[in-house]
N, C-alpha and C positions, 0 to 999 in steps of 0.2 A: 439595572436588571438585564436590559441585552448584554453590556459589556461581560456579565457574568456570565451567561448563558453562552458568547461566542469563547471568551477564555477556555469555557469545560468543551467546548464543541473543539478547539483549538490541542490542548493535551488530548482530549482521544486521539485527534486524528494522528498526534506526535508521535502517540504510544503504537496506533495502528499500523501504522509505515514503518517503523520498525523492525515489529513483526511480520510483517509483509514483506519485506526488504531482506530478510533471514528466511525467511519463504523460497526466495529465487535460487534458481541451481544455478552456481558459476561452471567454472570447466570442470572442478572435477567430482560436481554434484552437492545440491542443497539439502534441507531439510524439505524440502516437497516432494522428495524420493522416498521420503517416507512414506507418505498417502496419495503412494500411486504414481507419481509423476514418472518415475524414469521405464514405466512399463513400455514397451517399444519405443522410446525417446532417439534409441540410436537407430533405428528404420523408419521413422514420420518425421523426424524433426522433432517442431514445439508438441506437445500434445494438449488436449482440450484443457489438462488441469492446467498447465502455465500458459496457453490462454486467458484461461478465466483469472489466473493470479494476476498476469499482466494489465488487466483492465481494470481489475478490482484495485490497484495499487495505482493507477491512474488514475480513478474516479477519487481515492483518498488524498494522491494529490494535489490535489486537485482543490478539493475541499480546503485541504491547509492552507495552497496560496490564497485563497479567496477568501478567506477568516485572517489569515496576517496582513494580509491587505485592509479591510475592514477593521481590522481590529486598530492598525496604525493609524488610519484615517480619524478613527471615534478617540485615541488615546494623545492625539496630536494636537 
């Protein structure tokens, strides 16, 4: 029952990062320029939205090492 429950916990966060990952602006801009992000980007810097992308994609993986790890340990 866990193992299943970390598996599903494991492909979201696959699928999450991802999309999160396609999120991030390289040099010559992401799709987060879409919803906002490159509004004054070239006079602040990062702006609050890739901030907040930034973290949020940490926290994901974050999650993934910590479920592949788990998951190896229980499937071992």
């Amino acid at each position: 029952m866990l193992t299943a429950v970390l598996i599903v916990l494991q492909v979201l966060a696959s699928l999450a990062l991802i999309f999160l990952i396609l999120m991030h602006s390289g040099k010559g801009g992401g799709l987060s320029d879409m919803f906002g992000g490159s509004v004054g980007s070239a006079a602040a810097g990062s702006t609050v939205v890739e901030k907040n992308l930034d973290r949020i994609t940490v926290t994901v993986a974050l999650i993934f090492a910590f479920t592949n790890l788990i998951l190896i340990l229980r499937l071992h």
